[in-house]
C-alpha positions in Angstrom: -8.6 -7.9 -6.1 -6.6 -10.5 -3.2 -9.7 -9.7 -1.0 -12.6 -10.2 -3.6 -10.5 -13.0 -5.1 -11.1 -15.2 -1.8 -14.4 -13.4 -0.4 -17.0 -13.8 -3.0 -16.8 -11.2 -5.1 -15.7 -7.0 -5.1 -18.8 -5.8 -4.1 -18.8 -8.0 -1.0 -14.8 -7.1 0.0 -15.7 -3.2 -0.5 -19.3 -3.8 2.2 -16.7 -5.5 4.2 -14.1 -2.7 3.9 -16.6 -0.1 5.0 -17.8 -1.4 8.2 -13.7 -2.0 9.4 -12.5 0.3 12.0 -9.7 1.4 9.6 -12.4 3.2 7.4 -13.8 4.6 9.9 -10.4 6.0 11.1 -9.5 7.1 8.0 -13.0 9.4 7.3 -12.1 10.8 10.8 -8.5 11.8 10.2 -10.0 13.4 6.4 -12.5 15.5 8.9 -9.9 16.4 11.0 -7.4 17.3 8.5 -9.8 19.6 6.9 -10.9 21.3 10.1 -8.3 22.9 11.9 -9.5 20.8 15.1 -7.3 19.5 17.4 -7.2 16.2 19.5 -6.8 16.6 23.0 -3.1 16.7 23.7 -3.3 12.8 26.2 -5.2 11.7 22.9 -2.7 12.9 20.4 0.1 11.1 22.4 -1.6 8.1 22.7 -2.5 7.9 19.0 1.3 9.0 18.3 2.5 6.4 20.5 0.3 3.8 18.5 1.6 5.0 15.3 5.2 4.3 16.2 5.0 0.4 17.3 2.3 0.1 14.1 4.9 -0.7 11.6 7.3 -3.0 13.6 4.1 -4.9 14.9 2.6 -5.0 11.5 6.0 -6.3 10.3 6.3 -9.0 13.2 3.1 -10.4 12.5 3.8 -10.4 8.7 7.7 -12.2 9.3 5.4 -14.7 12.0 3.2 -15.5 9.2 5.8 -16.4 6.9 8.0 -18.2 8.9 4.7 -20.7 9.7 4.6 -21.6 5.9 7.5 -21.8 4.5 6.9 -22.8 0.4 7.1 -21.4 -3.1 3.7 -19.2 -3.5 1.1 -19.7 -5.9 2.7 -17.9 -9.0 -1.1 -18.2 -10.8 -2.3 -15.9 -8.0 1.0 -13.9 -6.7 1.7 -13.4 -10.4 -0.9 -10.9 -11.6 -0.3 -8.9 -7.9 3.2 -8.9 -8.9 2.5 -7.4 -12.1 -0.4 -5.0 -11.8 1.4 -4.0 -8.4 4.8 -3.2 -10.1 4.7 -2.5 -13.4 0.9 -1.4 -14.2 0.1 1.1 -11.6 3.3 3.3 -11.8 2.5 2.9 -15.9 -1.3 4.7 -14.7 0.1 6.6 -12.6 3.0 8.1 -15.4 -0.6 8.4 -17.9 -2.3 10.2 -14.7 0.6 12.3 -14.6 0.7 13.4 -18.5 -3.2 14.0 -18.6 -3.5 16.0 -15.7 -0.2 18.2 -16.3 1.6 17.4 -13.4 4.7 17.1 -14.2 7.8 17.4 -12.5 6.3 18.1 -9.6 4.3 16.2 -7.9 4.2 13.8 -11.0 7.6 12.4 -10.3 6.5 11.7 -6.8 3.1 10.2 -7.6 4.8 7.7 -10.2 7.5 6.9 -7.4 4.9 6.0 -4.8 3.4 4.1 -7.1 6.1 2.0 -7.9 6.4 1.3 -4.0 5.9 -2.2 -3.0 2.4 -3.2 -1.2 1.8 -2.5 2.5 2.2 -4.5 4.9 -1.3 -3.1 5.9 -3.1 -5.5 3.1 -1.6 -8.1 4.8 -3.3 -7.1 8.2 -6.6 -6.4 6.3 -7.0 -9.4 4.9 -6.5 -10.9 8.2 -9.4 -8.7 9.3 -11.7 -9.5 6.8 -11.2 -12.7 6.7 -9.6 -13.2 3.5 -6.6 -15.4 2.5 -4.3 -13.8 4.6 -1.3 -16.4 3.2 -1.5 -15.3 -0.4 -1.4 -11.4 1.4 1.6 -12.0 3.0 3.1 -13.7 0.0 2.3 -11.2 -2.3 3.6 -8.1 0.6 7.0 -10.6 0.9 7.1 -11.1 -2.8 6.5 -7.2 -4.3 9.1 -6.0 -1.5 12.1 -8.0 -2.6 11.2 -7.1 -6.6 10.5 -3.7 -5.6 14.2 -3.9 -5.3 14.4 -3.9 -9.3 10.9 -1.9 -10.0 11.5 1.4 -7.8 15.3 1.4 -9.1 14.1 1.5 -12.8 10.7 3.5 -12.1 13.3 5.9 -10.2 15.6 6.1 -13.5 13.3 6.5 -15.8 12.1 9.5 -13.7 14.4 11.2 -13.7 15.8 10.5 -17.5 12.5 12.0 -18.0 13.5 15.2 -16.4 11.6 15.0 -13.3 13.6 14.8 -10.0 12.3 13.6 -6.4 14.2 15.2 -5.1 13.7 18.9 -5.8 10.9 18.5 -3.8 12.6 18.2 -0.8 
């Protein structure tokens, strides 16, 4: 939705989502994790090694991008992200859940995850597609501080419901 929003439509953002080295990355690793192949041990290092500093990199450039513009978001626009992001997809998820019998487990996990706020990773897409990468990060800033309230409500109604995360662990 924030990529079509400011790109010309969802049929263009999804052409443009296809051709980004992260798609590509991710059929790859879906080969590979249904093959029992195995990367070449310098290759699986290096990729490990990549993975570690991806978060705190990601997060830098995210904190970098919100220090530069410091204002109140657009609540028209950050709004329905907020909502849909929070409150509708762990409610799909939940339905998800009852239609396909999956609950406790992994039911109470789905509907955790999500409840989780968005990635900073949408934040770095939209810088890659050339979307509005502001109203990204303000949504990423804005559904992490509520997630605060959501996943600590999602997490109790979870597990009022009889389903416990933490079984599965």
């Amino acid at each position: 939705m924030l990529l079509a929003s400011s790109n010309g439509g969802i049929r263009k953002a999804f052409g443009e989502f296809l051709r980004t080295p992260l798609f590509a990355s991710l059929v790859l690793a879906l080969i590979l994790k249904s093959t029992d192949w195995k990367l070449a041990e310098p290759v699986q290092y290096g990729l490990d090694t990549i993975a570690g500093g991806l978060v705190p990199v990601a997060l830098f450039t995210l904190g970098a991008q919100l220090a530069t513009r410091v204002h109140w978001p657009r609540w028209r626009k950050v709004g329905p992200v907020l909502v849909m992001k929070l409150v509708l997809f762990p409610a799909v998820m939940a339905l998800a859940v009852h239609w396909l019998d999956l609950w406790p487990w992994p039911g109470a996990m789905l509907i955790l995850a999500a409840s989780a706020p968005s990635a900073v990773n949408t934040f770095i897409l939209a810088i890659e597609l050339r979307a509005d990468h502001e109203l990204a990060a303000k949504c990423v800033f804005w559904t992490t501080v509520l997630s605060m309230f959501t996943v600590t409500l999602t997490l109790t109604l979870v597990v009022a419901c009889g389903g416990s995360p933490a079984k599965a662990f």
